[in-house]
BALOBA-1460 file (C-alpha; in Angstrom, 3 decimals):
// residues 299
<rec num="1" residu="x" x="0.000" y="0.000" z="0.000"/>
<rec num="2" residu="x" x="2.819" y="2.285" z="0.511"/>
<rec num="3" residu="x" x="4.758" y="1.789" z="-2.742"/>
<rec num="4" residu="x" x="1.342" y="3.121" z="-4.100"/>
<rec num="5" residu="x" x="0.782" y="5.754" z="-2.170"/>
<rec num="6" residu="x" x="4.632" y="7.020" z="-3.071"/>
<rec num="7" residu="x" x="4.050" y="6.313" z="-6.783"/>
<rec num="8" residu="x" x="0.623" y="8.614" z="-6.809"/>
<rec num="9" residu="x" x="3.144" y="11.110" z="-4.858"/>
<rec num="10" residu="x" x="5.087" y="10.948" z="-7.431"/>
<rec num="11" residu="x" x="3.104" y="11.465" z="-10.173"/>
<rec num="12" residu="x" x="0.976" y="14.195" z="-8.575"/>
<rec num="13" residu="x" x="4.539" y="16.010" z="-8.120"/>
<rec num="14" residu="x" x="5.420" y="15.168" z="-11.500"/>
<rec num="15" residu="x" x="1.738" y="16.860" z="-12.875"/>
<rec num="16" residu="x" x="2.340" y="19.529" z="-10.610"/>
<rec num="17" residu="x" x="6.152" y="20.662" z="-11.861"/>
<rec num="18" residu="x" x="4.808" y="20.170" z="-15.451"/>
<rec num="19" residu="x" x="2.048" y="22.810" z="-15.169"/>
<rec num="20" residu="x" x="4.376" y="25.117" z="-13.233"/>
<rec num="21" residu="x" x="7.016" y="24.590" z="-16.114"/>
<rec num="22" residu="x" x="4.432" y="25.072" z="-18.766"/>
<rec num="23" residu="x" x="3.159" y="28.322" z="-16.899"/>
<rec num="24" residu="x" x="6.903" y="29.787" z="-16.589"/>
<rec num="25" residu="x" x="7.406" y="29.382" z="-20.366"/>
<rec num="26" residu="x" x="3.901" y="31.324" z="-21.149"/>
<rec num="27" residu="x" x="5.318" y="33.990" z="-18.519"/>
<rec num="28" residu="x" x="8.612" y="34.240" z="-20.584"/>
<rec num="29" residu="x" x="6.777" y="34.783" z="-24.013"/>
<rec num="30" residu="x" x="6.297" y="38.602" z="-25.366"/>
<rec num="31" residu="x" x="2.322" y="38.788" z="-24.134"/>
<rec num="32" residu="x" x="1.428" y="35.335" z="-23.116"/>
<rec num="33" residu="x" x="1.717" y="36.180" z="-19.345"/>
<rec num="34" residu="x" x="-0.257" y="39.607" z="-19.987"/>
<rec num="35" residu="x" x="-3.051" y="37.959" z="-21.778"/>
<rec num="36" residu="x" x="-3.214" y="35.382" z="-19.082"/>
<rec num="37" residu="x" x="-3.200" y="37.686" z="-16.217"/>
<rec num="38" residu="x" x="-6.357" y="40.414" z="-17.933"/>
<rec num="39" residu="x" x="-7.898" y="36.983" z="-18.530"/>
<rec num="40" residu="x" x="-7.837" y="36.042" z="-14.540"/>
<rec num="41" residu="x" x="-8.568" y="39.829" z="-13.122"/>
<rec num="42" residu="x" x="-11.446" y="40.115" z="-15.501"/>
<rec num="43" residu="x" x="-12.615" y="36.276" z="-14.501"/>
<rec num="44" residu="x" x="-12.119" y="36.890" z="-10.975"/>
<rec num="45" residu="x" x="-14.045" y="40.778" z="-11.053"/>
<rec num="46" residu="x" x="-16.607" y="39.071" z="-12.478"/>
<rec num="47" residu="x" x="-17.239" y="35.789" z="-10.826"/>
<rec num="48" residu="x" x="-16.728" y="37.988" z="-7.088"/>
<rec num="49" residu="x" x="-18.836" y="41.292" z="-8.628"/>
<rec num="50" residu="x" x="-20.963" y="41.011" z="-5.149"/>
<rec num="51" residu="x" x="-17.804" y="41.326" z="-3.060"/>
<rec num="52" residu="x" x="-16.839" y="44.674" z="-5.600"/>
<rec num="53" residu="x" x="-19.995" y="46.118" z="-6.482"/>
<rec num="54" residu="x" x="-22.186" y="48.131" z="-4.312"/>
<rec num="55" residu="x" x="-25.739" y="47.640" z="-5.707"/>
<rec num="56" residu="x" x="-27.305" y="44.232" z="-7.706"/>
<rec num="57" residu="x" x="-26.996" y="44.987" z="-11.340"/>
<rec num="58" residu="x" x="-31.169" y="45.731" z="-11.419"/>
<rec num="59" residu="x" x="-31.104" y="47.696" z="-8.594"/>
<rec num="60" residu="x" x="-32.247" y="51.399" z="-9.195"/>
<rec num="61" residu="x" x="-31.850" y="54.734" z="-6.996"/>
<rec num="62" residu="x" x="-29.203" y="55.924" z="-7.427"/>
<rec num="63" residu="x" x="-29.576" y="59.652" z="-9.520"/>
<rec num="64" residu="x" x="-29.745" y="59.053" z="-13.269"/>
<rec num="65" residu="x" x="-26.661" y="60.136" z="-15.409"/>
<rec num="66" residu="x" x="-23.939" y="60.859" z="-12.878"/>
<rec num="67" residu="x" x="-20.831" y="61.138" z="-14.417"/>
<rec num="68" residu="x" x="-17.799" y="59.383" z="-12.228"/>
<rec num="69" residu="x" x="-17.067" y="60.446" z="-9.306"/>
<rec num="70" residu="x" x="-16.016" y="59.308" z="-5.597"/>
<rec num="71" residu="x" x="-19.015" y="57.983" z="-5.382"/>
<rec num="72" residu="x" x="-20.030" y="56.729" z="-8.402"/>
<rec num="73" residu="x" x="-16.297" y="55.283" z="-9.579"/>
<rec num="74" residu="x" x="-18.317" y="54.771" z="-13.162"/>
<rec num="75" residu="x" x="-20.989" y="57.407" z="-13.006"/>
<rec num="76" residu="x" x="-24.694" y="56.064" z="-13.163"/>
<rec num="77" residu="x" x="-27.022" y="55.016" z="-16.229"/>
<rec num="78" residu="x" x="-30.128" y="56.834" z="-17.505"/>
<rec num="79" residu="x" x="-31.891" y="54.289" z="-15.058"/>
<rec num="80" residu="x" x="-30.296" y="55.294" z="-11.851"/>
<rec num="81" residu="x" x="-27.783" y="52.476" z="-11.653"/>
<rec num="82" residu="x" x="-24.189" y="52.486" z="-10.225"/>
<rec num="83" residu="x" x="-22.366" y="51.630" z="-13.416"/>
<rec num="84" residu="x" x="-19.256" y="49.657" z="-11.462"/>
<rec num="85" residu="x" x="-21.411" y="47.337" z="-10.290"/>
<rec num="86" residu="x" x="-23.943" y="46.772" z="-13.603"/>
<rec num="87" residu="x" x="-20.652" y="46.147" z="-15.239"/>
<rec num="88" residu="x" x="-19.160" y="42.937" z="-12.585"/>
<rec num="89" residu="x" x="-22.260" y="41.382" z="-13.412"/>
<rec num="90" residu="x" x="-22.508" y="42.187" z="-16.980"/>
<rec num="91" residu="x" x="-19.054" y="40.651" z="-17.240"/>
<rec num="92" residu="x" x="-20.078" y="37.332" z="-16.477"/>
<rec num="93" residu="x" x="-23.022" y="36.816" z="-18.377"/>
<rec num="94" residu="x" x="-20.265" y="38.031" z="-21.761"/>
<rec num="95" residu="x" x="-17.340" y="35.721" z="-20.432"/>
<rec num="96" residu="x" x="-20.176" y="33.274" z="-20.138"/>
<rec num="97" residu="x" x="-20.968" y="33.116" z="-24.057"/>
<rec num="98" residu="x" x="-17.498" y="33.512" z="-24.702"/>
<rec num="99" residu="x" x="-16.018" y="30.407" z="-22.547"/>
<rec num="100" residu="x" x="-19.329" y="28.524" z="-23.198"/>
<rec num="101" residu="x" x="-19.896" y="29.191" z="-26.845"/>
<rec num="102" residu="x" x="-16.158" y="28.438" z="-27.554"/>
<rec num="103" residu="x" x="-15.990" y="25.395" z="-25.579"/>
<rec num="104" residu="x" x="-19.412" y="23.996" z="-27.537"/>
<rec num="105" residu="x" x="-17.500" y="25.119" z="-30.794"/>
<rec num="106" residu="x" x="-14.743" y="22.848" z="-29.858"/>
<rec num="107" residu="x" x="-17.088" y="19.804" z="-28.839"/>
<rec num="108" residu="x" x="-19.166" y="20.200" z="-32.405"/>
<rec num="109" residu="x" x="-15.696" y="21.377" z="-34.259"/>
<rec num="110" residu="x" x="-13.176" y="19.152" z="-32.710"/>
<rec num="111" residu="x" x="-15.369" y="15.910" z="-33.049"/>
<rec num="112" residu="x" x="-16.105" y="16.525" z="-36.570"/>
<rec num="113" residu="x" x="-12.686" y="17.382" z="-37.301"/>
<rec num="114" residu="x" x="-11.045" y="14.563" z="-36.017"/>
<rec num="115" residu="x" x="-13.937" y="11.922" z="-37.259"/>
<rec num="116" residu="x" x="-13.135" y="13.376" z="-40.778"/>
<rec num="117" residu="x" x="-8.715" y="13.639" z="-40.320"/>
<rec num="118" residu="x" x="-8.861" y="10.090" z="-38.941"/>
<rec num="119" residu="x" x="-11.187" y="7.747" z="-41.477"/>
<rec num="120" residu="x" x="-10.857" y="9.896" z="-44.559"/>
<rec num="121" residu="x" x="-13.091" y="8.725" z="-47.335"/>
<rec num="122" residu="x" x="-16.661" y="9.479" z="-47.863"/>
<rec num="123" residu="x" x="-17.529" y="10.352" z="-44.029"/>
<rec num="124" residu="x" x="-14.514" y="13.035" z="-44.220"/>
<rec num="125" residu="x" x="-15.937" y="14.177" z="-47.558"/>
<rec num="126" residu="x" x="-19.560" y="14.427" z="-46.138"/>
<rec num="127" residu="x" x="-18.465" y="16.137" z="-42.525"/>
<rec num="128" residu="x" x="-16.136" y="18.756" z="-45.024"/>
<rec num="129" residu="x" x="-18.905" y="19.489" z="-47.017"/>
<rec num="130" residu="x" x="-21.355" y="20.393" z="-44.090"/>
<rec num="131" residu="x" x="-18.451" y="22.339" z="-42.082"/>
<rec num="132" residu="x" x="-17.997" y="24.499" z="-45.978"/>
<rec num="133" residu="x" x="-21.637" y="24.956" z="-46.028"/>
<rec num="134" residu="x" x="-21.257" y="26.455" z="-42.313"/>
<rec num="135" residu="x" x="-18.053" y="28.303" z="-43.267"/>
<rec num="136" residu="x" x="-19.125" y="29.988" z="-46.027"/>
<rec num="137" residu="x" x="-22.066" y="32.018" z="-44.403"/>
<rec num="138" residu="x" x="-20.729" y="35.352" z="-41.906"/>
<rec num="139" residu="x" x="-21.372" y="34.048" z="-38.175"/>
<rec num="140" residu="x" x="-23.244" y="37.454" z="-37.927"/>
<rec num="141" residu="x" x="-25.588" y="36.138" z="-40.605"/>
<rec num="142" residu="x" x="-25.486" y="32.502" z="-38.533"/>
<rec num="143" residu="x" x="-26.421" y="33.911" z="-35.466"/>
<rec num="144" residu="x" x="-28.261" y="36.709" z="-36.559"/>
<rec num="145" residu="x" x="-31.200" y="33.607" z="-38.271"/>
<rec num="146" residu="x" x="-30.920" y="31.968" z="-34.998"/>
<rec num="147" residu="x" x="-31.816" y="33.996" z="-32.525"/>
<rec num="148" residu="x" x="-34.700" y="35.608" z="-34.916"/>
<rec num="149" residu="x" x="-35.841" y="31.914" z="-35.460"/>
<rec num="150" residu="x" x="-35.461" y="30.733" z="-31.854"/>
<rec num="151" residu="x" x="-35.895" y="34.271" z="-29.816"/>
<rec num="152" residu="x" x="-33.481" y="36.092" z="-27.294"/>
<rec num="153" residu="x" x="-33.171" y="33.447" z="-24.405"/>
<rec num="154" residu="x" x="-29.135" y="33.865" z="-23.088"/>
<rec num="155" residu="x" x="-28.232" y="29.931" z="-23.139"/>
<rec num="156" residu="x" x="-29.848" y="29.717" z="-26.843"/>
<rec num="157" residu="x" x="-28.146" y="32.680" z="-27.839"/>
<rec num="158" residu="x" x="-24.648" y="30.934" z="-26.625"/>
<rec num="159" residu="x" x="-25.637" y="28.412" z="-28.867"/>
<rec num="160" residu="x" x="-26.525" y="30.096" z="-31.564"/>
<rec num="161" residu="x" x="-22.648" y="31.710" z="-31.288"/>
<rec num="162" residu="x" x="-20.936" y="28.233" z="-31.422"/>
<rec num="163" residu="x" x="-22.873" y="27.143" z="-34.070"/>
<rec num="164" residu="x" x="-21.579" y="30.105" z="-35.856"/>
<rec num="165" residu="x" x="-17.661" y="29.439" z="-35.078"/>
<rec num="166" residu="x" x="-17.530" y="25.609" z="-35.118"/>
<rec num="167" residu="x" x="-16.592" y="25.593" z="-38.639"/>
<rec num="168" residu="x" x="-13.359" y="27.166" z="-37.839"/>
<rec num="169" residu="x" x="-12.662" y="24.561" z="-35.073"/>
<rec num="170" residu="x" x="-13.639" y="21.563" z="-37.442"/>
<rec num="171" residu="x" x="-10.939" y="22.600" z="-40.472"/>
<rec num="172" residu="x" x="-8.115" y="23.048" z="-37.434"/>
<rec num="173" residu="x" x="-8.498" y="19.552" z="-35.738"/>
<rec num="174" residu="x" x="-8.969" y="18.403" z="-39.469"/>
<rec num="175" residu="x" x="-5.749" y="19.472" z="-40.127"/>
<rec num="176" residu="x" x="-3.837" y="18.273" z="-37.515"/>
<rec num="177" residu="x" x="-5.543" y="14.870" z="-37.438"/>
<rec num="178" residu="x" x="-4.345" y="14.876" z="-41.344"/>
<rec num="179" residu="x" x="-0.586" y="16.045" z="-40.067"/>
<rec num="180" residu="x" x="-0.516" y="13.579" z="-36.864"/>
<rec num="181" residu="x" x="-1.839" y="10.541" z="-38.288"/>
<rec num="182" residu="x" x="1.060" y="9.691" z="-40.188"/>
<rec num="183" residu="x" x="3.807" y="10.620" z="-37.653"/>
<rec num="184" residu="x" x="5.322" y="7.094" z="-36.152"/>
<rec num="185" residu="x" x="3.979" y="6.899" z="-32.900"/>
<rec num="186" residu="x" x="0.616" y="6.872" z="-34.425"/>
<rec num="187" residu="x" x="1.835" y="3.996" z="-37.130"/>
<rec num="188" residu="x" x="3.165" y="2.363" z="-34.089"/>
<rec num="189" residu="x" x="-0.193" y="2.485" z="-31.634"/>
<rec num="190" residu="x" x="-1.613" y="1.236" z="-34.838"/>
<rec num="191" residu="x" x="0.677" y="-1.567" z="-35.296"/>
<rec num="192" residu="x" x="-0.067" y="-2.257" z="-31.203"/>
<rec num="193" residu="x" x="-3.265" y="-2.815" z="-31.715"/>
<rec num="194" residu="x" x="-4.662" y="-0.112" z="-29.582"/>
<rec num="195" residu="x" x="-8.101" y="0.828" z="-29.780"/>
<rec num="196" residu="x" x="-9.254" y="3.699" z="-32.502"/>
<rec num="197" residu="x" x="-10.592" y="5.443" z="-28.986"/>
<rec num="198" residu="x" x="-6.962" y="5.506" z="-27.366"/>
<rec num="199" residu="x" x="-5.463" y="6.388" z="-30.845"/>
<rec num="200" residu="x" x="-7.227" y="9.597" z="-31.375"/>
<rec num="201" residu="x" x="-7.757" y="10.266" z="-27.727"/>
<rec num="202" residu="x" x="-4.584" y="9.389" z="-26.269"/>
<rec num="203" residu="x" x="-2.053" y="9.522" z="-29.381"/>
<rec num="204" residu="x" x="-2.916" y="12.534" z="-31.560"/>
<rec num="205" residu="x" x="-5.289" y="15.419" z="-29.616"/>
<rec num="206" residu="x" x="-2.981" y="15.630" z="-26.731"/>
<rec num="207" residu="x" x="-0.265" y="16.710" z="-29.383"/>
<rec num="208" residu="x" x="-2.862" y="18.909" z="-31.463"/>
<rec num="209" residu="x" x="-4.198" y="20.353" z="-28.007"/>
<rec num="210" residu="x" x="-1.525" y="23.157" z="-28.120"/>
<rec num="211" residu="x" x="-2.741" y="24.678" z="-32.100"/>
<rec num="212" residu="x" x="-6.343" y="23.776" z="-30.673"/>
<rec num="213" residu="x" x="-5.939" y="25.893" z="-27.497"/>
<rec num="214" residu="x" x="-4.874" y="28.615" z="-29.584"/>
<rec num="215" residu="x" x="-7.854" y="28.692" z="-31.927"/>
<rec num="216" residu="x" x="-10.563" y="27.991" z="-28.592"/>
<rec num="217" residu="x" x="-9.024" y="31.160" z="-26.826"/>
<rec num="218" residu="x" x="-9.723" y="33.450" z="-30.543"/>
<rec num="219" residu="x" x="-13.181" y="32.012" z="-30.184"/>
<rec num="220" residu="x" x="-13.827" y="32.929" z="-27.129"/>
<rec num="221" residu="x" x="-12.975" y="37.022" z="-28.146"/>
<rec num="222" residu="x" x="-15.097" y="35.874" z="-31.056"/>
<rec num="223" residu="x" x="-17.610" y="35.099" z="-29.089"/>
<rec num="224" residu="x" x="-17.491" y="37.814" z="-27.284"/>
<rec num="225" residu="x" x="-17.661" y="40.253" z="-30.253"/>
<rec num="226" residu="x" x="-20.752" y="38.702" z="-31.754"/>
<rec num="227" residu="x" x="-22.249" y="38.898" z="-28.093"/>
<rec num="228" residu="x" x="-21.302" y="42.440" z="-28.462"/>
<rec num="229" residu="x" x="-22.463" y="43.110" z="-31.530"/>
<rec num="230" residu="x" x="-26.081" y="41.521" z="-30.470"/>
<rec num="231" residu="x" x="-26.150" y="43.427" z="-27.545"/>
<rec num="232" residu="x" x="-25.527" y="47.180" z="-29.211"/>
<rec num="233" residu="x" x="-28.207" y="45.920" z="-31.981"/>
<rec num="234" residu="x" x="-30.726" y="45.196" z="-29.165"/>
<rec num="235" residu="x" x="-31.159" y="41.040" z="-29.486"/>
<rec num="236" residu="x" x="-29.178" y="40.280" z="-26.571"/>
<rec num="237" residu="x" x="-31.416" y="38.577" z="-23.539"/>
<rec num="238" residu="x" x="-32.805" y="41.642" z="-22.188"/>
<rec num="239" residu="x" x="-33.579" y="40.121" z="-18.732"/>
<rec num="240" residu="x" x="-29.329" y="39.517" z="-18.355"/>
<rec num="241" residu="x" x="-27.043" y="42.260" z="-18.193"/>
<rec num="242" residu="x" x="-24.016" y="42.395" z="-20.384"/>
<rec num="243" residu="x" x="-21.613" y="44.719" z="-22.059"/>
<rec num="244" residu="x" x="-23.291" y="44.486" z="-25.406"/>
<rec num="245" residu="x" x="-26.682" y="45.451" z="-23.966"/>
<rec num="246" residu="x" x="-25.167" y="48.420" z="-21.922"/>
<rec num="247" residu="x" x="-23.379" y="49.734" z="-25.852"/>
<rec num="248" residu="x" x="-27.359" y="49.043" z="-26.946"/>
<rec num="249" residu="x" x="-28.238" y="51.188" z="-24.055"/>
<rec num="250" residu="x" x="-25.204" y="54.069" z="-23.810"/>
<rec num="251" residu="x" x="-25.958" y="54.926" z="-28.119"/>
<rec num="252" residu="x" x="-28.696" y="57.379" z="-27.263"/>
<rec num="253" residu="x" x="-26.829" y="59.124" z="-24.505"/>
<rec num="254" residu="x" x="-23.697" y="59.216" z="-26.083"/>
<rec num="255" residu="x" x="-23.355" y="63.114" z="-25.956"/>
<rec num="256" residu="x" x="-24.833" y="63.739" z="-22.523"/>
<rec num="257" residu="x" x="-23.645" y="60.754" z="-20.766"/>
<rec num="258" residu="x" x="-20.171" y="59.511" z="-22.568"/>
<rec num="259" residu="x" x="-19.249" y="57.227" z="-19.912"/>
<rec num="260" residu="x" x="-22.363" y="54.654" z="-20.907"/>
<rec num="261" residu="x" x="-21.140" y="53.729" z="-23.661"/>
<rec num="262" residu="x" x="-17.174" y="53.919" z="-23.295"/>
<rec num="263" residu="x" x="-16.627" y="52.005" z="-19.962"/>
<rec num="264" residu="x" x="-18.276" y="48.776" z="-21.394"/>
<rec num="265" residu="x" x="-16.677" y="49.090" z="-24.631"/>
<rec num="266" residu="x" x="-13.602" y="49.236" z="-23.003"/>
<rec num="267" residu="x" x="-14.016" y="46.136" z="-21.019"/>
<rec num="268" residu="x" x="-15.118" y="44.571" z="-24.597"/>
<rec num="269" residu="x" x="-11.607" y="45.595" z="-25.578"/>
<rec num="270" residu="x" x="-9.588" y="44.549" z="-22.500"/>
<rec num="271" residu="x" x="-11.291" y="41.363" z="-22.764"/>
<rec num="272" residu="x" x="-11.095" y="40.342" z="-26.270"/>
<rec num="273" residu="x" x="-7.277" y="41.632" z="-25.682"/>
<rec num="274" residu="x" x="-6.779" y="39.293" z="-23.661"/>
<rec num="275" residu="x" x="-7.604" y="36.112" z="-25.036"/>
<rec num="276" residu="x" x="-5.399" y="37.452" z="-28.487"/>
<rec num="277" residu="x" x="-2.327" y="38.122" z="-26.099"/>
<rec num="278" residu="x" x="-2.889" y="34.803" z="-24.596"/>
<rec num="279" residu="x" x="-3.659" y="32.952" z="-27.822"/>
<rec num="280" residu="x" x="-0.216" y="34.436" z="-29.268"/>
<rec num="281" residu="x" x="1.596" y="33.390" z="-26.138"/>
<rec num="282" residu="x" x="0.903" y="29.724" z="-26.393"/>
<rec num="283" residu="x" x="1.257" y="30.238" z="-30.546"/>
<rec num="284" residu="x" x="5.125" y="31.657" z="-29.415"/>
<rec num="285" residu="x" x="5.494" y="29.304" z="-26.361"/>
<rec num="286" residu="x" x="5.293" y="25.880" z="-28.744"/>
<rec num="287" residu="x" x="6.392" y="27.374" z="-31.967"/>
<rec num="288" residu="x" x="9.195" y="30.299" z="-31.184"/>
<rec num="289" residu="x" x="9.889" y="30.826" z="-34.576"/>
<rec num="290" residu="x" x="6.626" y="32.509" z="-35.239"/>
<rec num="291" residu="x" x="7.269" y="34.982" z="-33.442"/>
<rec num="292" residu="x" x="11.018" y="35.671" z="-33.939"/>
<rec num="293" residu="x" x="12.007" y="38.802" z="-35.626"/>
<rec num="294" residu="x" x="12.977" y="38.536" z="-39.551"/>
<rec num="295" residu="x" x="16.711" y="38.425" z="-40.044"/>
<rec num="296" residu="x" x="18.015" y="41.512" z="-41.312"/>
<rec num="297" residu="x" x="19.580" y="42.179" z="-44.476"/>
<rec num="298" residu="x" x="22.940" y="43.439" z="-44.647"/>
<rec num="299" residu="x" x="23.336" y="46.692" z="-46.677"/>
C-alpha cells in the first residue's frame, strides 16, 4: 500500500512541476503572461462582482446620469444604476458566451474534425462538405437567423454563437488529425493494436491540443464580439445584463452621458485583448519561430 501511495506522490509532483514549467514558459513569451493575467482579473471581477460592487446589477436609486465620481467610480445610467457594479455582473453573463460558446465550438468542431482527419473517405468528404456549407455564411448572418428563429433566451443565444464558429474549429483539428496521423507513434499504436478510442484520444489530440488551445481562446474574443455586436443591436437577452446590452443602451446618450457607452466598450476591448495576447503566447510558447524577428539584411 505504501509503494502506491509514493508512486501517486510521485506522479501528482510530476503533474504539478509540469504545469508550473508550462506556466513559466507562457510567462517568458512577449504577451502570453499579460493575456493570461487580464484573462484572470477580468474572470475573478466578475465571478466575485458582489464582493466589488455596491448595488445588484437591477437595482435602481441611485440619480440618473452621474458622471464618475467618488461615489459613483463609473458614473450612473439613464436608469439610476451604479455603473461599477452593472458592469461585474454584466461581465459574467459576456465571459459566459465567450467560454461557453467556444468550448461547444470545440465539442461540435473538434469531433467533426477529427472523425473526418482520422477515417478519410466518404464520411470526411460528407463532414467537409457540411463544415464548408457552415463556413461559407458570416457568423453574424449565422447567429443573426438563430436567434430571430429561436428568440433572445441567453443559453440559446450561446448556442446560436458556437454554431456560428464551429466551422473554424472543425478545419483546425482536421488538419492536424491529417498532419498527426502519419507521424510514427501513431503507425506504431496502430501496429499495437490499440483501440481507434486511445489512438485519437490518447495519441494525436494531446499533441494537437496546443494549435487547438490557440484557436478555442480566438473564439472565445469571437464570441465575445458577436455577443457584443447583439447586444448594441438590441437582441441580446434583455432580462441579463451584459456589455453588449449596456453599448445598446449608452448609443442614445452618447453626448450627454459619454461614460455609458465607453466604460463597457472598453471592457469589450480589455477582454477580447486578452484572449489574443494569450492565444499568441501559447502560438510563441510551442512554436518560437513565429514569433522571432525577420533576419536583417545586410546593406
Amino acid at each position: 500500500m505504501s509503494v502506491d501511495a509514493n508512486t501517486i506522490g510521485r506522479l501528482q509532483r510530476s503533474r504539478k512541476s509540469a504545469s508550473l514549467d508550462l506556466l513559466r514558459r507562457l510567462f517568458r513569451t512577449r504577451f502570453g503572461g499579460i493575456g493570461l493575467v487580464i484573462l484572470m482579473v477580468i474572470t475573478l471581477l466578475s465571478v466575485f462582482a458582489p464582493l466589488f460592487a455596491t448595488t445588484g446589477p437591477l437595482e435602481l436609486g441611485a440619480p440618473s446620469m452621474q458622471p464618475p465620481s467618488g461615489q459613483y467610480l463609473l458614473g450612473t445610467d439613464s436608469l439610476g444604476r451604479d455603473l461599477r457594479s452593472v458592469m461585474l455582473y454584466a461581465g459574467r453573463s459576456s465571459l459566459t458566451i465567450g467560454f461557453c460558446a467556444a468550448a461547444m465550438a470545440f465539442l461540435i468542431g473538434g469531433t467533426v474534425g477529427a472523425l473526418a482527419g482520422y477515417f478519410r473517405g466518404p464520411l470526411a468528404a460528407v463532414l467537409l462538405r457540411i463544415t464548408d456549407l457552415f463556413h461559407t455564411l458570416p457568423a453574424i448572418i449565422i447567429v443573426l437567423f438563430s436567434v430571430s428563429l429561436l428568440g433572445a433566451n441567453f443559453w440559446l443565444q450561446v448556442a446560436a454563437v458556437a454554431l456560428a464558429i464551429w466551422p473554424i474549429e472543425a478545419r483546425i483539428v482536421y488538419g492536424q488529425f491529417i498532419t498527426l496521423s502519419e507521424r510514427e507513434f501513431v503507425l506504431a499504436a496502430r501496429a499495437a493494436g490499440l483501440s481507434t478510442f486511445h489512438i485519437i484520444f490518447r495519441e494525436i489530440l494531446p499533441n494537437a491540443l496546443p494549435t487547438v488551445i490557440v484557436q478555442v481562446s480566438l473564439d472565445a474574443s469571437t464570441a465575445i464580439l458577436i455577443e457584443a455586436g447583439l447586444g448594441f443591436l438590441g437582441l441580446s437577452d434583455p432580462t441579463v445584463p451584459s456589455w453588449g446590452e449596456m453599448l445598446n443602451r449608452g448609443q442614445e446618450y452618447l453626448e450627454l452621458a459619454w461614460w455609458m457607452s465607453v466604460f463597457p466598450g472598453a471592457a469589450i476591448c480589455v477582454a477580447v485583448l486578452g484572449f489574443n495576447l494569450f492565444a499568441d503566447g501559447v502560438t510563441e510558447m510551442f512554436n518560437p519561430r513565429a514569433s522571432a524577428a525577420p533576419p536583417k539584411l545586410e546593406g
